[in-house]
N, C-alpha and C positions, 0 to 999 in steps of 0.2 A: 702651342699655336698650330693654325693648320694650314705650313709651309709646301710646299708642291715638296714630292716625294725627290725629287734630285736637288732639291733646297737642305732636306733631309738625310739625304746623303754626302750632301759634301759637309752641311755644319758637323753629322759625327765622323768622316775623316778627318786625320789627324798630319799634318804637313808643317813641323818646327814647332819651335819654341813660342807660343802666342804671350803677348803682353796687350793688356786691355786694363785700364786704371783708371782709377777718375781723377779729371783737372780742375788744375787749381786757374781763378779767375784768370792769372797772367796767361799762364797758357790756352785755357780757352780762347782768349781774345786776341791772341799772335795765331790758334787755327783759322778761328775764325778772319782774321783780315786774311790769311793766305786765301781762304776760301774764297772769298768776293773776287779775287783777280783774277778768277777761274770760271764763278756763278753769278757776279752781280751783286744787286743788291740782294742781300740777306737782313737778317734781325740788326738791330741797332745793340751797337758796344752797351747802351745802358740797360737796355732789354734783357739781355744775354749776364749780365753781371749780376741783376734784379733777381732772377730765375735761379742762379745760383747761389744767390746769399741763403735764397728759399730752399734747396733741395742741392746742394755741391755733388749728389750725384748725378745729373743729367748730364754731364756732359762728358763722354769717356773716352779715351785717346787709346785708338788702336796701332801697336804696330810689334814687329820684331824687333825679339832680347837684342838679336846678332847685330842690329843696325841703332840701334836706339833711337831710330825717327820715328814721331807720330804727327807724322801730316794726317792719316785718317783719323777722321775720328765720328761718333756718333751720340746724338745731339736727340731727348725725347725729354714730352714732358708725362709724365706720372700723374693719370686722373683720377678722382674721388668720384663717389656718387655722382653727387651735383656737377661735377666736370664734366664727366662722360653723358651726363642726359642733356648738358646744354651743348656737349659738340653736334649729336646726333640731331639736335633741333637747328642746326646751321646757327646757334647764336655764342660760339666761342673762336675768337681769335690766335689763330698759332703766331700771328706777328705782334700781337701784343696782346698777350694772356693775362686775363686774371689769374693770380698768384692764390686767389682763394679756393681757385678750381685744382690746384694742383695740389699732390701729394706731398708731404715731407717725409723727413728719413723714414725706413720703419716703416710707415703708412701703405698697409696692400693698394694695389691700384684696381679700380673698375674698369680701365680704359687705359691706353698705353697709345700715345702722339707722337709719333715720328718726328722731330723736328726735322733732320738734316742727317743724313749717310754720304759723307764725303770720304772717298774713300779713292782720291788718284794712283791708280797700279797697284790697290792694294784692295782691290773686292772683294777676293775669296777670302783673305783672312779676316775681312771686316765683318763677312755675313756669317764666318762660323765663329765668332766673337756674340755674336747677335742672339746665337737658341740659348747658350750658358746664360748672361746675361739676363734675360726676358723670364729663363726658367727659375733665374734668382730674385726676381721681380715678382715675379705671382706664379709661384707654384702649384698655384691651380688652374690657371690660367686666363685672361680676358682678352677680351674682340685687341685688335691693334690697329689701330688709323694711323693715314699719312694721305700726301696728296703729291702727284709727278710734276714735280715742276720742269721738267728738263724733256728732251725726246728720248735720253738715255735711258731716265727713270720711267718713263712712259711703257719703256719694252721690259725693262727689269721688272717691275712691281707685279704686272702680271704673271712673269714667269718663277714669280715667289709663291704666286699666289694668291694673292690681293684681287677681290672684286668692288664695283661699284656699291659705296655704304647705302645709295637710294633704292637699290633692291631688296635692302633688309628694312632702312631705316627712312621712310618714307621722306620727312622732314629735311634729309642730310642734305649738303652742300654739293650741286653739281659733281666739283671735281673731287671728293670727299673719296678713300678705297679705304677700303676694312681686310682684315684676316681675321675672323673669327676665332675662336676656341676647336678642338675638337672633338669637342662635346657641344654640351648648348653653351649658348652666348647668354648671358646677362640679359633680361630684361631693360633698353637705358633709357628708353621713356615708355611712359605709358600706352599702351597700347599697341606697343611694339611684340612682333609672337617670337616666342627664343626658336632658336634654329633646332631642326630637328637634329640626331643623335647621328651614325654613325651613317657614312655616305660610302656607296659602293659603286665604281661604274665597270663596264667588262662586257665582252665581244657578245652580243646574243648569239647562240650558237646550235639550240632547241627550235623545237615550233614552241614549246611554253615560251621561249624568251620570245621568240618572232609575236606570241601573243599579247605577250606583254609592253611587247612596242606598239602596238596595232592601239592595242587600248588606251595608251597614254595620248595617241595621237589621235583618237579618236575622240577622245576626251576634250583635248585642246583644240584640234583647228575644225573638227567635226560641230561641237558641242559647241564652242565658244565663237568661232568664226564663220559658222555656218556653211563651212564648205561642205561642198556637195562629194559623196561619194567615190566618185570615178576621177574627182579633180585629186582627192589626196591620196587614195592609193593607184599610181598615177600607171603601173605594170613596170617599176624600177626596183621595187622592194626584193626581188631575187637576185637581181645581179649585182646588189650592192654589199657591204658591211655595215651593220646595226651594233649602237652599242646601247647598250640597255642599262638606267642608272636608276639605284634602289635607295631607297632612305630609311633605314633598320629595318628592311626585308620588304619594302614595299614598295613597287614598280612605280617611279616618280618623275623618268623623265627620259629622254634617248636621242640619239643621232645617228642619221644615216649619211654615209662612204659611200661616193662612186669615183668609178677610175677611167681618167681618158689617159691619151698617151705619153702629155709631158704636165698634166695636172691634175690630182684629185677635184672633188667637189663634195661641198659638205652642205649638208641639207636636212629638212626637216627635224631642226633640234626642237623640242619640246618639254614641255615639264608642266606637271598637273599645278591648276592653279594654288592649291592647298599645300605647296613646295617651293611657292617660290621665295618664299622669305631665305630659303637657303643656297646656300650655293652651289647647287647642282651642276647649272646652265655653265658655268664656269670648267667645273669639274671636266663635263661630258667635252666640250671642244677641247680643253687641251688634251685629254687622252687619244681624241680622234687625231690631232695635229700628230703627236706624240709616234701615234702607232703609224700616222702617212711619212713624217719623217723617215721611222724605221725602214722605210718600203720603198726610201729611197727619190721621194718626189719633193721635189724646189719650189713647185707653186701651189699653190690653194687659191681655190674659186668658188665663189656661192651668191646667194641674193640675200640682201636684206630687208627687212622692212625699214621704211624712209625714216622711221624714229628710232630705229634702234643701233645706226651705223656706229654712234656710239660705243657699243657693249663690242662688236666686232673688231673697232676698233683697241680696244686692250688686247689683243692677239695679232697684230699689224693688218688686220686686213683695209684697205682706202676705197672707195671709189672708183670705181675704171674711167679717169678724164675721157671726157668728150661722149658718154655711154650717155643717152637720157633712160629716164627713169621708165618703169613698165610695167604691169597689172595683170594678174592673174587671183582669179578666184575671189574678183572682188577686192584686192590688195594692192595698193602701191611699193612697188619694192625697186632698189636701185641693186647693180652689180659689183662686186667687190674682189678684190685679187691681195695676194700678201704670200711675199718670197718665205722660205720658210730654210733657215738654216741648216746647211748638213749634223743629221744624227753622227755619233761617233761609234753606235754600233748599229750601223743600217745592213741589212738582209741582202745579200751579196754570194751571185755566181763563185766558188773557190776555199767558201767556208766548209764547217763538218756538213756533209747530206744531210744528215740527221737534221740538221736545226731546220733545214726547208719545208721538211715534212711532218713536223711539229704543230700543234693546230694553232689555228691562227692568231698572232699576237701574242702567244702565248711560245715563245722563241728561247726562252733562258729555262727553259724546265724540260727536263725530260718526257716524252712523249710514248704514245702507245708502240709505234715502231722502234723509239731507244729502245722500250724494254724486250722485245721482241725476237734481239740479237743475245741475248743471255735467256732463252727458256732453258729451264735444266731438265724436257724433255724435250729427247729428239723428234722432232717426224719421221714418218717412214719416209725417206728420200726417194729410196727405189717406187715406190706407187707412185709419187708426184713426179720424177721424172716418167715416170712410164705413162702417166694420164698425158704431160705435156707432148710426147714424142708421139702417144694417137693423136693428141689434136691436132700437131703440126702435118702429121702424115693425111689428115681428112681434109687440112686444106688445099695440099698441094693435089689430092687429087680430084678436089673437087675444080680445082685452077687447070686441071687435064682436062674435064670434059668441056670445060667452058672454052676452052681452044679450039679445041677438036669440032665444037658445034660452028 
């Protein structure tokens, strides 16, 4: 599945003894009532028994050897063909499933349903329980659906990596988020275009990449929204950060970073229309969030357009109460702010020099200047000091005559 890369990281670190097992009906039904007193209404005890008589693996009890609790547990149902095409058409029920849309033992899945990630004090173990699991499920992998019911889950799902299913899957249910494959996804109804192949986002750092932003944006808001020239390249495109997102080597979509003093601003995302069944748009904010974390900044700020606060909102950004809304190039667009939690390795006065001068975002790899301290030839020092001690001596005495006048 195609988890955000520190989803990735933590599922293969390794921290104790993991137990993950499938329950039996009693215990499913003793999690699940703990669970209500916590979430509410959930699935109905007959629902939950029903599902299980069908597939006794859906429902898996995570916790550690050393304590032998499993209050966590997680809770999916396993979809066939016909499951996965009627979720994506918004006509499948997670609170009362058809049992013929679901997989049995054995049976690969087209589609993979979240039911329920309860997991009190115990996330981390529950989500690196989650990639073994899922890799044991379909080892080649399918889309994964679920839906936030909670505000917890609202912040988590996206920072897994879960985007909105209606950007791929036209038909899908409002609040419907998907994780793709990474690779292509499944075909799950007709006329659905499988995601393209392998996504790549990263700092534009060339004029080929600066051109390659230019073009995608000219593309979109030139092309398609008919702005006018001088509105979209507005004279900010130099003093900002550009990231540039490709989809199997083909310039597909990007964002541009500007910085005030106690907030970034993120601005002209874009993605050619022929992309966006994919999840680019997704991809390119959280790398730019990603990288303004690093950099040490709590707030993000930007405008939306009035239909899409939406999508923003999967990345915490709200509305600014009391802002009304504002129009530029022809566009209705509101203002939008979202705290942005400290990095645990932000770029920081008292670290190695080195990493400072590293080129941009690109801070954990050695750089032109690391390598620069290990040449295994010398320079002639004596010339370079002797060029420096004429230069210093031309200025001081050109700083003579300018007195003297």
């Amino acid at each position: 599945m195609a988890f955000s890369d520190r989803v990735m990281r933590l599922c293969s670190a390794r921290g104790g003894d993991l137990s993950i097992r499938p329950a039996n009906i009693l215990e499913a039904l003793d999690a699940l009532a703990h669970a209500r007193l916590k979430l509410g209404a959930l699935v109905s005890d007959e629902i939950a028994a029903r599902a299980l008589a069908h597939n006794p693996e859906i429902f898996q009890l995570v916790g550690n050897k050393a304590n032998g609790a499993h209050q966590a547990f997680l809770a999916f149902l396993p979809l066939n063909a016909k499951g996965a095409r009627e979720l994506v058409a918004n006509r499948f029920s997670g609170k009362q499933p058809d049992l013929s849309f679901v997989c049995t033992p054995g049976e690969a899945p087209h589609a993979i349903y979240i039911w329920l990630i309860y997991a009190p004090s115990a996330l981390t173990p529950t989500l690196r329980a989650l990639g073994p699991l899922l890799a044991r499920l379909a080892p080649r992998g399918c889309p994964l659906f679920t839906r936030a019911v909670t505000g917890h889950a609202a912040r988590l799902f996206p920072a897994m990596g879960f985007g909105l299913a209606k950007a791929t899957y036209p038909d899908a249910a409002e609040d419907l988020l998907v994780l793709p494959t990474r690779s292509d996804v499944p075909a799950l109804a007709e006329g659905t275009v499988a995601l393209p192949g392998t996504i790549t986002v990263r700092i534009a750092r060339t004029m080929e990449d600066m051109m390659k932003c230019f073009s995608v944006r000219a593309a979109t808001y030139m092309a398609e929204q008919e702005c006018p020239f001088d509105e979209e390249f507005d004279g900010n495109d130099f003093c900002a950060t550009h990231f540039i997102g490709e989809i199997d080597g083909e310039p597909a979509g990007c964002i541009r970073v500007r910085y005030f003093a106690t907030f970034v601003k993120l601005e002209r995302l874009a993605v050619r229309q022929e992309f966006r069944a994919s999840r680019l748009s997704f991809r390119l904010v959280r790398e730019a969030l990603s990288y303004c974390r690093r950099k040490g900044y709590s707030r993000a700020y930007g405008h939306s357009r009035t239909d899409l606060t939406r999508f923003w909102g999967l990345f915490g950004f709200r509305p600014i109460a009391g802002r009304p809304s504002f129009i530029f190039s022809d566009v209705e667009y509101v203002e939008l702010e979202a705290g942005l939690p400290e990095a645990e390795d932000t770029i920081a006065i008292g670290q190695d020099p080195y990493v400072l001068i590293r080129p941009e975002g690109d801070w954990d790899r050695p750089g032109p200047l690391d390598l620069s301290r290990n040449r295994t030839v010398p320079k002639p020092q004596a010339r370079i000091h002797a060029r420096l001690r004429g230069r210093a001596g031309s200025e001081r005495a050109q700083t003579v005559v300018v007195g003297e006048a």
